[in-house]
Every structure is written in structure tokens, then in C-alpha cells.
N, C-alpha and C positions, 0 to 999 in steps of 0.2 A: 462471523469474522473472529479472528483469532485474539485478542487482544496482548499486546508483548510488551515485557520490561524489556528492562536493557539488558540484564543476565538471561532473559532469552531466545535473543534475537539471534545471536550464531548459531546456536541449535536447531532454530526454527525457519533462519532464513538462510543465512551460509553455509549451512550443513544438509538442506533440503535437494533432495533431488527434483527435478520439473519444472513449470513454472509457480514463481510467488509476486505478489502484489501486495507490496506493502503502500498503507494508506500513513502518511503521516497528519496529524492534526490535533487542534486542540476546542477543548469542551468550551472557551469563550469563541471561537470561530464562526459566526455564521455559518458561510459554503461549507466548511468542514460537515456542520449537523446536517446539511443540505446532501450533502453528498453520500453519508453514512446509509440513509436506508437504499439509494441506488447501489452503490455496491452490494450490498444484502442482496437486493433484485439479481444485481449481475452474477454474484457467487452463488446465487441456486442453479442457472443455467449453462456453469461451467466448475463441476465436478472435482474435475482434472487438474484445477486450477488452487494453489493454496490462497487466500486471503487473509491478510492480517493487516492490525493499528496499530500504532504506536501514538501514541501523547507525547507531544514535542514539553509537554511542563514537567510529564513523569520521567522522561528520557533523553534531554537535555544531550548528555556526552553521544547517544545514537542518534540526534538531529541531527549534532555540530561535526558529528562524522562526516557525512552524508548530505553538508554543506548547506544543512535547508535554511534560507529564506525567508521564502512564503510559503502559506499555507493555504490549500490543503494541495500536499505534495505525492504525489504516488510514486511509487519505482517498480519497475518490473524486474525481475533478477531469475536468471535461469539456470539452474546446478549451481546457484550458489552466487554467480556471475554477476553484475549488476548489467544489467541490455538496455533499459531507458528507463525516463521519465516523463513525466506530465504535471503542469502546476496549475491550480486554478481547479473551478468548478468545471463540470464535464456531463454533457447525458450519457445516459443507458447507452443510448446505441453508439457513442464516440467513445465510449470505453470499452464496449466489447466488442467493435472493430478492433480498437488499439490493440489489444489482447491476444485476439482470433490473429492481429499480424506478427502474432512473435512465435503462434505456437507451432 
């Protein structure tokens, strides 16, 4: 997973062609740590797919963009687009449903 500042999230997310899954979270989070090595899991099995984090303490003004909450936050965004979210902890296979339903 891609780990992203805030100087490079339009690069990497807004300017990406496909889809991208960004994870938002933070290093005191429980579910966040929880959920870190599923992703891992999920992004070996889908290629085609970009995966990235963000730290909601390193990146504050790209939380408060993007309105987050709670943690641990994900968004899917497609050409750049934003197409959903999902808040809370998730399995393997309820996230790459989620996923497989956008591509």
C-alpha cells in the first residue's frame, strides 16, 4: 500500500486513471491496525486496483476535506471521482466484494 501526504494525494489519487482505494487511518486506531494487513491481503489479489493510506494525524486538511469522522475510513474513487465509501472495520471478503462492485 501506497502510503500518501497530503502534497500527494492529487497526484496519486485525483489525477489517477482506474480505480483507487484510499484507506484513511490512524497509528493509535485499533480496527485501523486491524484492517491494514487485510488490505495488504486484498491488494495482492487485485492488481488493477491502486491502494493507498493516509494518516488522518499526518494529513489533517486531506481528512477534513473528505469530511472524515471515524476511523478507519475508506473511499473508492474512479478517474479521480470519488464513487463510495465504507467506515468501520470490514473482512477480506466484504471488501473485495465492495471493490469487484465498482470495477
Amino acid at each position: 500500500m501506497l502510503a500518501l501526504k497530503e502534497s500527494d494525494f492529487e497526484k496519486e489519487v485525483l489525477e489517477s486513471k482506474g480505480l483507487v482505494l484510499v484507506d484513511f487511518w490512524a497509528e493509535w486506531c485499533s480496527p485501523c491496525r486491524q484492517l491494514g494487513p487485510i488490505l495488504e491481503a486484498v491488494s495482492q489479489t487485485m492488481p488493477n486496483v491502486k491502494f493507498c493510506k493516509v494518516n488522518v494525524d499526518e494529513a489533517p486538511s486531506t481528512a477534513a476535506s473528505f469530511g472524515i469522522r471515524s476511523i478507519p475510513s475508506m473511499f473508492l474513487f474512479k478517474d479521480g471521482k470519488q464513487i463510495d465509501s465504507k467506515v468501520g472495520f470490514s473482512s477480506e471478503e466484504t471488501i473485495s466484494s465492495w471493490i469487484s462492485s465498482h470495477q
